[in-house]
N, C-alpha and C positions, 0 to 999 in steps of 0.2 A: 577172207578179206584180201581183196589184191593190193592192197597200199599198206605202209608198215603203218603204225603208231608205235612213237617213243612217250614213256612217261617215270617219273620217279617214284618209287616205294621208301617210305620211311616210317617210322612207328616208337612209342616206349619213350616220345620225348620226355615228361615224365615232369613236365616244368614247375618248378615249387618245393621239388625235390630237395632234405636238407642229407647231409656228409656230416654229422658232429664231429668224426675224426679229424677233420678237414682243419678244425679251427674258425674261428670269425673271418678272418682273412682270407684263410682257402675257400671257406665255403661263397663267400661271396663273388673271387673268383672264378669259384667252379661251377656255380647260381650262374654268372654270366656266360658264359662261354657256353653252356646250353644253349641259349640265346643266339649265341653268335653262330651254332655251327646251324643254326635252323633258316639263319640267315645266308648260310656259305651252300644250305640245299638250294636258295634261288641262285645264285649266282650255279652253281650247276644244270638248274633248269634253263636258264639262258645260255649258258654252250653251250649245253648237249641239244638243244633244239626242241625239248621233253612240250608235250601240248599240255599236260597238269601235273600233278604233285598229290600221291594221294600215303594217307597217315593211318597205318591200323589201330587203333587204341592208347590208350592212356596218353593223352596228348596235356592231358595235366595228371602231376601225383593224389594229389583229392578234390573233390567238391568244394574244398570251405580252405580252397588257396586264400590266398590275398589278394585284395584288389588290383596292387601293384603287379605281381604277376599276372594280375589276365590281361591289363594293361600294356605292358613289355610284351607278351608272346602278341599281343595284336600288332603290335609293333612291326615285330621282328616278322608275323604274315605279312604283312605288306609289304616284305621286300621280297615275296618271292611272284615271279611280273606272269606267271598262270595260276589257274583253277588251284583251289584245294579242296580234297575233299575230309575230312574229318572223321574216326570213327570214333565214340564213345568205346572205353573198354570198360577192364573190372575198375579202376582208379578214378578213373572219370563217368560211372557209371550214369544213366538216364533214368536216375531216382528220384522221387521228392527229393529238391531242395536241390538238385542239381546245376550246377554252377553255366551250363547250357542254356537253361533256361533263367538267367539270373540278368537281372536290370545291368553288371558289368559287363559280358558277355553279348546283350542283345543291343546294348549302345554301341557297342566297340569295334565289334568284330567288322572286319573288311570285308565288302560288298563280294570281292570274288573268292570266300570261304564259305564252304557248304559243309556241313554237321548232318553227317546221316542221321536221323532217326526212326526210318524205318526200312523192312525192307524189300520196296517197291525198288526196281531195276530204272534207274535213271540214266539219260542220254547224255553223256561228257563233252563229247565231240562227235561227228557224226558217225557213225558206223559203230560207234563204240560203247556201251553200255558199262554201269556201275554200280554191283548190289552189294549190301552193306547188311552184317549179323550186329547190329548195336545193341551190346551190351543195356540191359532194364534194372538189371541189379548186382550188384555182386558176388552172387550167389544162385547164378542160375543153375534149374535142376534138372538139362540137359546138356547135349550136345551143341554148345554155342554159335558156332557155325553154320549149323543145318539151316536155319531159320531164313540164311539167307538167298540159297541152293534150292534147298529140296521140292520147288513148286515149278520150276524152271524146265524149258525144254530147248532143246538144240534148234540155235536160230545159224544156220550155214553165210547169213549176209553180215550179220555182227559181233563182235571181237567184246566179250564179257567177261569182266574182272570181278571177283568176288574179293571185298575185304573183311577179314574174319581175326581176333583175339583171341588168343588160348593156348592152352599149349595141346598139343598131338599128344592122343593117346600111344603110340609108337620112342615116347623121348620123353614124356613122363616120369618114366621107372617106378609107375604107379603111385609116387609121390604125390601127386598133385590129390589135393581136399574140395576140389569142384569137379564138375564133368567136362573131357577134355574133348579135344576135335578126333574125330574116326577118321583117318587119313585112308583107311583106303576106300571109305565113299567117296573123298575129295579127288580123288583117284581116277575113280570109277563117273563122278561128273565132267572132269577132263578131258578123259578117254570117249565119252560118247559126244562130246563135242559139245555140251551145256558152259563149259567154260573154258575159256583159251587164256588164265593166269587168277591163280589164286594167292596173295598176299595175305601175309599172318603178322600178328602183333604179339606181346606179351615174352616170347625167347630175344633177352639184351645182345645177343651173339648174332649175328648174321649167322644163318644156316642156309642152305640148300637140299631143301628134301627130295625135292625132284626136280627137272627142267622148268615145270611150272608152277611147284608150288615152293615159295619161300617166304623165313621170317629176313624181315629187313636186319636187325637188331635197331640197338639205341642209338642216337645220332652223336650221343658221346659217353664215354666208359662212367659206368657207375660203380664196378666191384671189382675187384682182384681175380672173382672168379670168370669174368666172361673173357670167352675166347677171341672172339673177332666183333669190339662192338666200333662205333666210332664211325658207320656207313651209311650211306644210303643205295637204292640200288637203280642201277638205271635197266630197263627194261624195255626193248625193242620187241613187239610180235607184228610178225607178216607171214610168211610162207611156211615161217619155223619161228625162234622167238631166240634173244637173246638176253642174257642178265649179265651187267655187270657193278661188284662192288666201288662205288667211290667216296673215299676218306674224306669226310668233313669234321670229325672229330679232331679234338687239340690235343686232349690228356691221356695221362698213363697211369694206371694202377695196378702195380706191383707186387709180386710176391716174393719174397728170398730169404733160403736158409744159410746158414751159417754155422758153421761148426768150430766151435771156438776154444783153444786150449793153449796157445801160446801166443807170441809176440808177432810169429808168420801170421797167421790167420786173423790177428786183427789189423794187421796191415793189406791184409787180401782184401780184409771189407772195406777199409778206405779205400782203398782203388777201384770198388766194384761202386761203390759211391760215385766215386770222382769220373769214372766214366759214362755216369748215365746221363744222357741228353735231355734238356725242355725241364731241369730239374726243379723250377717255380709252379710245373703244371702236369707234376708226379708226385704221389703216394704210396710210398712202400710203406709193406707191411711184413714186419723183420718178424723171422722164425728162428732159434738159436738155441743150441745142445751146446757143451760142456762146459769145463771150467777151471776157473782163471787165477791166479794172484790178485792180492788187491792191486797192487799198482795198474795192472793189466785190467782190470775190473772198473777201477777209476777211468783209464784210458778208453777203454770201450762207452761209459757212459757221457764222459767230453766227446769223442766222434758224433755216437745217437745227437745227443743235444745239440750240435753244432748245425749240423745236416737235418733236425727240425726246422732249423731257421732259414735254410739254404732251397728245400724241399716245401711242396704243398704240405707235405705231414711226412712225418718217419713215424711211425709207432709200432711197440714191442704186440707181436702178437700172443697177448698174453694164455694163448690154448698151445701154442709152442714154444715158451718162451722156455726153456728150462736149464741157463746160464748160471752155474753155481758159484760161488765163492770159495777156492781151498786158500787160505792163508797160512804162512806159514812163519817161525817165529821171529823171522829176521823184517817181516812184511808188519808186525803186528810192535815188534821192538825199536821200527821205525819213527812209531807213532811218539813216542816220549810223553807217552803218559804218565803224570801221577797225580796219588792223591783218589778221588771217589772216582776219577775218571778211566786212572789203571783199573780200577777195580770194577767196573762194570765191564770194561773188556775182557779183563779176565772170566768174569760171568759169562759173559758173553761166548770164548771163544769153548768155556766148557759145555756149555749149551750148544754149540756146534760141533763138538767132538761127541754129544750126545743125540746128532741127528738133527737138529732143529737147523731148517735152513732159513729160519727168521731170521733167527741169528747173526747166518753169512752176511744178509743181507743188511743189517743192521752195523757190522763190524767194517761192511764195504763203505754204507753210510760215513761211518767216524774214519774210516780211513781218509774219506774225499773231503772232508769238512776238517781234518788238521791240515790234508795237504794242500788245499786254499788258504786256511787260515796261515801258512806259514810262508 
């Protein structure tokens, strides 16, 4: 092709998508702002100069969204001022009852949104072609990709884009319970010139497999565990081809341990707190070894609770949480208890001198509820 074509890759919007940790509040927040960064891909597409906008899969979380949602995302397409093109994934798959094919969907949708569902290589702009592996079920019992490829032959006058769902058998780690994509047939298409960029959906991480084969990731962070999601990618082929990552994503989700065993280290976490930025449209999720005095124990649960309310979510990540209680008798003499009340602490602290860190927790409990109530 002697003239470039710029266009954008995006994918995993995932719109309907719920965060319970989130809360009612975050999640609603966090509900929107999907919305908004799909809106902030047009306003990208109008810089960068992009001729369309194209989406690999799961462009909704399931079939049996809400109407509101299919609603809103129709919305939020129309602000983007070129072509889009749509791939069904596993989420959104082109099954009975598919939300594609649904009275919301077929009333709604903007005139310049196109839904693969087959795959027949269609013309986007001139020179340019667009073929599509849509997704039929969930649970396809191949290579999901192939479908869209494998009948294709090297056309030298046009610049052909394959959008494909799944993950690579290469980055799997044989994890994956479906059949993934053969990266190096996609490879070996590229190489013989059947296709000049292959676009992947389903990895939330923006990755780069090759020059020309990349997943976009999600247009905005879903997990703690993804490394670079929040992107979309702008993509220039002519002579040679260019990718680049651009941030439309708002949010941040968070990992952080803590190691906790005096008065320093719980004042390291309020500062590790107190430093993080966009903290209305951030969720950490707190990992934490050792342990503490009550006082210090109490103190650590006022910061958490404070900085839930400050935060999209603070929550203990309860597979690392393993913050103990050691009290000790000046911590427990504090208390001025008497009466049944001495005395279930006392139970209490023998039950913790006998290993039961119910107990701790339970003693940390009464510790926080005198030191309130007084």
């Amino acid at each position: 092709m002697d003239e470039s074509i710029t266009f954008l890759h995006s994918s995993d919007w995932q719109l309907g998508m719920m965060r319970r940790f989130l809360g009612p509040d975050g999640q609603a927040r966090w509900g929107q702002s999907r919305l908004d960064a799909v809106a902030r891909i047009g306003e990208v597409a109008e810089r960068t100069g992009a001729a369309f906008v194209v989406v690999t899969g799961d462009v909704f979380e399931h079939n049996q969204v809400e109407r509101q949602t299919i609603l809103r995302a129709c919305e939020a397409l129309k602000r983007i001022p070129v072509p889009v093109v749509l791939l069904p994934g596993n989420h959104d798959a082109l099954e009975p009852g598919s939300l594609w094919t649904s009275s919301q969907w077929l009333a709604h949708a903007p005139e310049h949104v196109t839904v693969l569902t087959e795959t027949t290589p269609f013309q986007i702009v001139p020179g340019v072609e667009i073929v599509g592996a849509p997704w039929r079920s969930r649970r396809p019992l191949s290579d999901p990709a192939a479908p869209g490829y494998a009948d294709l032959t090297a056309d030298p006058k046009t610049t052909r884009i394959l959008l494909a769902h799944g993950q690579l058998t290469s980055l799997s780690g044989g994890m994956s319970d479906v059949p993934t994509i053969d990266q190096k047939a996609l490879e070996a298409a590229v190489a013989d010139g059947r296709l000049q960029y292959v676009g992947l959906g389903d990895r939330h991480s923006t990755t780069r497999v090759t020059d020309r084969i990349w997943f976009s990731g999600t247009q905005e962070v879903t997990s703690p565990e993804e490394d670079d999601p929040g992107n979309v990618l702008k993509v220039t082929i002519g002579a040679g081809i260019e990718v680049e990552p651009i941030r439309v994503g708002a949010w941040h989700m968070v990992d952080h341990r803590a190691d906790l065993f005096d008065e320093e280290s719980i004042t390291a976490l309020e500062d590790w707190f107190a430093e993080l930025p966009d903290k209305e449209r951030t969720y950490v999720r707190l990992a934490g070894d050792g342990s503490l005095s009550l006082p210090l124990l109490a103190r650590l649960d006022s910061i958490i609770d404070a900085q839930g309310e400050v935060f999209a979510s603070v929550e203990r990540w309860v597979k690392f949480w393993t913050v103990r209680p050691a009290p000790d008798a000046a911590d427990l003499e504090s208390l001025q208890l008497s009466g049944p009340a001495r005395a279930a602490m006392e139970e209490l602290r023998q039950a913790l001198a006998g290993g039961d860190e119910g107990a701790g927790a339970a003693l940390s409990l009464m510790h926080r509820l005198a030191r309130d109530a007084g």
